[in-house]
N, C-alpha and C positions, 0 to 999 in steps of 0.2 A: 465558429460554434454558434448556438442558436441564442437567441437574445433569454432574459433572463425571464420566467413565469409571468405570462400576462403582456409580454412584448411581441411588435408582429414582426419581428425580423429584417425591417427594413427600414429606411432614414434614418435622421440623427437621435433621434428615441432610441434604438434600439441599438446605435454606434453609441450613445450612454451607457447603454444597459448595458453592454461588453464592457466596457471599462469599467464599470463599477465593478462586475464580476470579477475581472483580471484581480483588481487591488483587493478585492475581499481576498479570494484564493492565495495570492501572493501573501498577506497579512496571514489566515491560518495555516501557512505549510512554514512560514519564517517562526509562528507562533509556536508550531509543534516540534521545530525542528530544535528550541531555545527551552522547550521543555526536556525534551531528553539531556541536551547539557546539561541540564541543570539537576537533573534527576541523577547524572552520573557525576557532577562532585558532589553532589550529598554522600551517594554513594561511598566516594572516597574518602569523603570527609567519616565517615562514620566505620568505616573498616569493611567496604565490601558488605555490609549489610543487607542492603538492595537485592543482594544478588537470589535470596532467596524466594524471590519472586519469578524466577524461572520455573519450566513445568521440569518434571519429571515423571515418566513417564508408567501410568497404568497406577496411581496411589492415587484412590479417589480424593482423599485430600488435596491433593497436587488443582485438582479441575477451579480451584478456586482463584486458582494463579493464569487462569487461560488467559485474562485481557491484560493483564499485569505486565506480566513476561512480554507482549510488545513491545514495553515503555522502557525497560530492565535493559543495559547492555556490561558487558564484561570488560569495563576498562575503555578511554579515551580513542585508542585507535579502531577500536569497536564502532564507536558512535562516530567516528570519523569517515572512516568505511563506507557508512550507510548514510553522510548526512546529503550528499549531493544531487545522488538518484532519489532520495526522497524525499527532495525538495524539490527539484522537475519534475518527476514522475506526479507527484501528486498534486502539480499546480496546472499541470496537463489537465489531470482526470478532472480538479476541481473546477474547471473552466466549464467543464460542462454541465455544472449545477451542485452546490454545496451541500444542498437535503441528500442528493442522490450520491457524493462524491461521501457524505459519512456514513450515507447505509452501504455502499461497496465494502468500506476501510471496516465497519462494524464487520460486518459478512465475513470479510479475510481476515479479521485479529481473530475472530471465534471458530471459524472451520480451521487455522491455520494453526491455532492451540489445541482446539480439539485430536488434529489430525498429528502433531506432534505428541502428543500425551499416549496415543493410540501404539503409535507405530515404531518412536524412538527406541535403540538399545536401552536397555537397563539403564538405570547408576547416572544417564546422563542428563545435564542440568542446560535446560535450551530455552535462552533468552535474545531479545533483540529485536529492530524492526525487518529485521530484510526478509522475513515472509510477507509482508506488507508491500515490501517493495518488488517481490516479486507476483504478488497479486497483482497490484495495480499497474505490473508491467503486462501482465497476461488480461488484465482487462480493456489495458490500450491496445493493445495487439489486437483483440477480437470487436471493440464495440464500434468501431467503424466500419467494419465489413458488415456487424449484425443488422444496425442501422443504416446501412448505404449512402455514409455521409463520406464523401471525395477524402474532407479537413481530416476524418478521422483516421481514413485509408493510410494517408499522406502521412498523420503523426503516427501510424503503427511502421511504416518504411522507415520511418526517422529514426525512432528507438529503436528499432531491431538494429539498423546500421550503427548505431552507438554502443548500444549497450547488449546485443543478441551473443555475442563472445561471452560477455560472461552469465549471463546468465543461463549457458550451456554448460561453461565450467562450474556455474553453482550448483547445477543440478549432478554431479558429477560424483557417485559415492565412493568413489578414491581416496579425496581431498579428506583430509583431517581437521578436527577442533568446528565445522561447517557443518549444519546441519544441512543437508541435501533432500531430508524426508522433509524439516520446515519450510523451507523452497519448493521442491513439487506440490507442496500442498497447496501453499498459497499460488502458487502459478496457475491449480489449477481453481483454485476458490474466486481468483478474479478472473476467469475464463465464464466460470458458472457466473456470475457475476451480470456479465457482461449482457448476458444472456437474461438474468432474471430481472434487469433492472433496464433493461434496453427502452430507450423513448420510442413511441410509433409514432410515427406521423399523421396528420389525419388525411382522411380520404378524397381524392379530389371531387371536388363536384360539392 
């Protein structure tokens, strides 16, 4: 990955700068991941309360719940589910710069709610991160290729060999209690993503 703003990418300067990045990223994704626990025994502790911070879909009341309902999940095996990919996945992305790894994560909670509010059945109450986690699985997938960085090619081969099963079965509108419309969306919000937020390199010469 490329050293951190203001570093030139080479010597032990910028073998600092990667490690200081790593342990920041690692510190925010341990951080967010110790938030949602935590956000889910309140939850429990207070009778499922929480829960109404999910969106539902097309009551523009509901649009106020868009970033909300990322943070929301439906029960311990919920947030259990999603804490591992979302703790890789997004120490991946975060490696490649923290300003630009929370304007991705912003991007996909807000097209990802958006897009669920829009498009969900009726009656149904859609919380959780795993639109997140399928964003920023679709923006690892793509921003390596966008940018023509080998590392980044390399980590989209990686995850796809990991995790590409299922994240074809979460796209999958069979599956019950799963939102598959909140999953294509953010699959495809970090795809856009990937794309709007892509580093250029500068010009030789």
């Amino acid at each position: 990955m490329a050293a951190i703003d203001g570093g030139t990418g080479t010597g032990p300067g910028a073998t600092v700068s990667r490690g200081g990045r790593a342990r920041l990223a690692g510190k925010l994704m341990l951080g967010w991941v110790a938030l949602l626990w935590a956000l889910e025994v309140a939850d429990v502790l207070a009778g499922n309360s929480l829960d109404r911070f999910g969106v539902m879909p097309r009551d523009p009341g509901e649009l106020v719940d868009v970033v909300p309902s990322a943070f929301v999940h439906f029960g311990f095996a919920h947030v259990a589910a999603n804490t591992v990919p979302l703790l890789v996945l997004g120490f991946l992305a975060a490696l490649g710069g923290i300003r630009r790894f929370l304007a991705v994560c912003a991007l996909i909670v807000v097209a990802d709610g958006v897009g669920v509010w829009l498009i969900s059945p009726a009656g149904v109450n859609t919380a959780g991160v795993s639109g997140v986690i399928f964003g920023l699985f679709g923006f690892l997938l793509v921003s390596g290729f966008v940018e023509r960085r080998p590392l980044g090619v390399l980590v989209a081969v990686l995850i796809t060999a990991v995790w590409g099963g299922s994240v074809l079965a979460g796209l999958s509108p069979n599956q019950t209690g799963v939102s598959w419309q909140g999953h294509l969306i953010g699959l495809l919000a970090g795809v856009a993503a990937a794309f709007l937020l892509a580093r250029r390199r500068p010009a030789d010469g």
